[in-house]
C-alpha positions in Angstrom: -14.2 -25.4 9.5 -10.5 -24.9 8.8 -9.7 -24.9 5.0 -6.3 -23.9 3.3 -5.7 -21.8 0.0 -5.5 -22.1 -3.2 -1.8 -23.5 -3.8 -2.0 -24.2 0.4 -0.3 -22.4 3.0 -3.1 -20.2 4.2 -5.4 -20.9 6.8 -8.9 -19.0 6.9 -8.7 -15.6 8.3 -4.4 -16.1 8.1 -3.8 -13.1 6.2 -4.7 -9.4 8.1 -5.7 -6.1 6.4 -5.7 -3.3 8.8 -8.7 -1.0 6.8 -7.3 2.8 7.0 -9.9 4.3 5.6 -12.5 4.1 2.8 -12.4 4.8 -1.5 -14.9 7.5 -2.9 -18.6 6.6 -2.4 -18.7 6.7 -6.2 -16.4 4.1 -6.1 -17.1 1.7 -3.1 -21.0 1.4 -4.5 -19.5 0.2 -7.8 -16.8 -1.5 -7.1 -15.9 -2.8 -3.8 -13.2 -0.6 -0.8 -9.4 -0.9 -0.6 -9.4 -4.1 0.8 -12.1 -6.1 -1.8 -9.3 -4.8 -4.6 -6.3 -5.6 -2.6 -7.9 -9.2 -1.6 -8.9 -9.8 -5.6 -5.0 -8.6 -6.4 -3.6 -10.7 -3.9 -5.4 -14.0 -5.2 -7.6 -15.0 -2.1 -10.1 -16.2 -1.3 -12.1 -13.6 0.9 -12.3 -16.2 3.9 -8.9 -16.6 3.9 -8.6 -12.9 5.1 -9.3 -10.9 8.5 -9.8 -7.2 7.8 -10.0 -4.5 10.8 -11.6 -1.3 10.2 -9.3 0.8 12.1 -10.8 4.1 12.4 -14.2 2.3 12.5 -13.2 1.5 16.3 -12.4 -2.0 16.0 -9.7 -3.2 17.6 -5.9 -4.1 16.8 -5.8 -7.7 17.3 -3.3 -10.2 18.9 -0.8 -11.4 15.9 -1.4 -15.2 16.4 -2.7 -17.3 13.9 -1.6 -14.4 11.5 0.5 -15.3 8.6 0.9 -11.8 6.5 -0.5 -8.2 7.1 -1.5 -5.3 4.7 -2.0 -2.0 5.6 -4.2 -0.1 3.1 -4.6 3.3 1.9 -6.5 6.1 3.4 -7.9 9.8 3.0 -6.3 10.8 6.1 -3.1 11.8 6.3 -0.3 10.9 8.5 0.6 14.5 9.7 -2.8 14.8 11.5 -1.5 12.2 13.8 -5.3 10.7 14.8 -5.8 9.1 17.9 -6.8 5.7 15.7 -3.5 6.3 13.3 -1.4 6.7 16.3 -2.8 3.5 17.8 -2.0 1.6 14.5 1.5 3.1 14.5 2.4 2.0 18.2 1.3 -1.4 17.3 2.8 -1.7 14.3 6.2 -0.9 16.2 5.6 -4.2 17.9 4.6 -6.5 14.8 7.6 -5.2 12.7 9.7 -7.3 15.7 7.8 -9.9 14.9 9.0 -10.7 11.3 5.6 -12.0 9.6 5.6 -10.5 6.1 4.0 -7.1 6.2 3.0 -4.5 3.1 1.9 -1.1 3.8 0.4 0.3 0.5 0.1 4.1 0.4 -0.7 5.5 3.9 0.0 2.7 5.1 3.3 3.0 4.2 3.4 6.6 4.9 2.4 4.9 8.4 5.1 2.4 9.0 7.6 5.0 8.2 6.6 7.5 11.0 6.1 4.5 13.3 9.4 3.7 13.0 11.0 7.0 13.6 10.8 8.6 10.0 9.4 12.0 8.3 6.4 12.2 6.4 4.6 15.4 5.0 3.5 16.9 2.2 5.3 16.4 -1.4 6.9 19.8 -2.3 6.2 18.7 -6.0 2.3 18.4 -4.7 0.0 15.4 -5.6 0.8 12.7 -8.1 -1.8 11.0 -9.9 -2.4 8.7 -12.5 0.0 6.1 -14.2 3.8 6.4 -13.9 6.8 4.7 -13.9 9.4 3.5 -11.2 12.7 2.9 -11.5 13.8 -0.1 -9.0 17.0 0.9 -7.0 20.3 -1.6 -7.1 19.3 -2.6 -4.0 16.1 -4.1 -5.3 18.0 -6.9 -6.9 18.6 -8.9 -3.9 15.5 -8.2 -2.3 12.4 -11.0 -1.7 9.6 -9.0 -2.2 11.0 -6.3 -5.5 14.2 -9.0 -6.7 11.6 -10.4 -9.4 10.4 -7.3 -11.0 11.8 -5.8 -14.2 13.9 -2.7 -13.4 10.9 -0.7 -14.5 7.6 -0.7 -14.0 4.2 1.0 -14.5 2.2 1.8 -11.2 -0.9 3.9 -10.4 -0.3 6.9 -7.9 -3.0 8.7 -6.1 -1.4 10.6 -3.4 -0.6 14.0 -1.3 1.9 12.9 1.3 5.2 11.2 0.9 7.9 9.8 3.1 9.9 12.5 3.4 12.8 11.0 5.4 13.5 7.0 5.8 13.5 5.8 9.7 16.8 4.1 10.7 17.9 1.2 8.5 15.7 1.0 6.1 16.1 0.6 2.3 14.9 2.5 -0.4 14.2 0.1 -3.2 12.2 2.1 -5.9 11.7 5.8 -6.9 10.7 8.0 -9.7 11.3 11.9 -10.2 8.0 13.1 -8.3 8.7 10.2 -5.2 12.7 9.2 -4.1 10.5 6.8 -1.7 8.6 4.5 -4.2 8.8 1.4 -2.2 11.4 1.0 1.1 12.1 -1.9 3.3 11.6 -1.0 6.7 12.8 -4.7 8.1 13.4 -8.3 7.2 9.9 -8.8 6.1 8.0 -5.9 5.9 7.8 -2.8 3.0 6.0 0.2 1.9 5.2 1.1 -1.7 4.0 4.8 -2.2 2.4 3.5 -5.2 -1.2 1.7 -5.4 -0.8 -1.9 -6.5 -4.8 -2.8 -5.8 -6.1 0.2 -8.6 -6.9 -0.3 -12.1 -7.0 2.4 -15.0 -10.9 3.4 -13.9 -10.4 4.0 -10.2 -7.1 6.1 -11.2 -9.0 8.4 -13.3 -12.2 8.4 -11.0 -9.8 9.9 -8.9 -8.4 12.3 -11.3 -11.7 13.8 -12.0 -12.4 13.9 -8.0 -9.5 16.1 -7.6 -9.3 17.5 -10.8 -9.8 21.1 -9.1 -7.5 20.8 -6.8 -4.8 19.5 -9.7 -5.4 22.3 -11.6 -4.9 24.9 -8.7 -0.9 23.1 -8.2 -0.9 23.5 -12.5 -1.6 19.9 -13.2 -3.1 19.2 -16.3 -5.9 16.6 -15.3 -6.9 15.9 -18.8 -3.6 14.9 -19.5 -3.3 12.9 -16.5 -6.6 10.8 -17.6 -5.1 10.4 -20.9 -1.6 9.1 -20.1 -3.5 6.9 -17.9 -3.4 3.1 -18.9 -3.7 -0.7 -17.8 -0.6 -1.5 -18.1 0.3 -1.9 -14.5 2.9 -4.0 -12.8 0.3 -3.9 -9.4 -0.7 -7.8 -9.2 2.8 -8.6 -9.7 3.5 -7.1 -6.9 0.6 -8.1 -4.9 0.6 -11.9 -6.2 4.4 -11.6 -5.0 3.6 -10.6 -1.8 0.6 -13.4 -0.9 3.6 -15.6 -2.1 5.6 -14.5 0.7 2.8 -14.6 3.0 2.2 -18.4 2.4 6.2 -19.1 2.5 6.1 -17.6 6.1 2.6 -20.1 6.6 
């Protein structure tokens, strides 16, 4: 049976999340993958929503009938160019031309960016974890997706890689010392946010502790990191104003 969502505009299975990869085992037996948090931030209903596990071998599916499409985080990175990610990327090439609103969070940022003739490697600063803030750009004012956001916000980070060098024609809209490339829009409708709208304070410091090693090996304080680590996140704004575009476009 068809159904619509919540506030209408959403046929079942009219949004598409194209899984990258999987959370911590800790985490996924606790508390749900990347796509359970980014479907809960988002504000649908899990039948309203197609997901694709990428490098599970599924396959990239035909845009129709598809309103909106997130492309979640990952493990991986970008630079090891896998046969799965380079699959993704190519296709992605083609559903940027097809203007349905379309998020990559994370990796899948880092993804759209390469696809689309940018750089992306390591960050010379090294990881950044844990709560920090980002600074909108001017040209965030005008834009759909960012215009309604205060000029600052509070975002959780948990990454290695960054977008080194924006592709042709896209717009950097947010950025913070440790990340120029907080969020971009790489077209009409579709942007990348380094950040992690979907976490909350305990996956953030789940994943401080995971890499706390590693953190204090590039002379990160982890501890510190934990502890400057808070709720106050601007992530389901963000989220809740993308699913609003997504319905717009449906």
């Amino acid at each position: 049976m068809r159904g619509r969502a919540g506030g209408g505009g959403l046929d079942e299975g009219g949004l598409l999340i194209l899984k990258m990869g999987s959370t911590l085992p800790s985490l996924r037996s606790r508390k749900g993958d990347f796509e359970d948090w980014i479907i809960e931030g988002l504000g649908l209903a899990r039948g309203k929503v197609r997901v694709v596990d990428v490098p599970g071998g599924e396959p990239l599916p035909s845009l129709d009938g598809h309103f909106g499409i997130v492309i979640t985080g990952s493990h991986a990175m970008v630079t090891e160019r896998k046969d799965w990610s380079e699959r993704a990327a190519d296709w992605l090439r083609h559903a940027v031309r097809e203007e349905k609103p379309m998020l990559g969070i994370c990796y899948g940022h880092q993804l759209l960016a390469h696809a689309l003739g940018g750089e992306v490697g390591d960050n010379p600063k090294g990881r950044e974890f844990g709560t920090v803030e980002v600074a909108l750009d001017e040209a965030a004012r005008d834009d759909k997706f960012m215009g309604n956001l205060p000029s600052r916000i509070r975002v959780h980070v948990g990454h290695t890689q960054s977008v080194l060098r924006l592709p042709p024609g896209a717009v950097r809209l947010a950025s913070n010392p440790w990340d120029v490339n907080q969020a971009v829009r790489f077209g009409a409708h579709t942007w990348g946010v380094q950040f992690h709208p979907e976490f909350d304070s305990e996956i953030v410091r789940e994943y401080i502790e995971y890499y706390s090693d590693v953190l204090s090996a590039e002379g990160q304080d982890s501890d510190r990191l934990v502890d400057c680590t808070t709720e106050d996140s601007s992530g389901r704004l963000v989220l809740r104003r993308f699913a609003e575009l997504v319905r717009a476009g449906a």
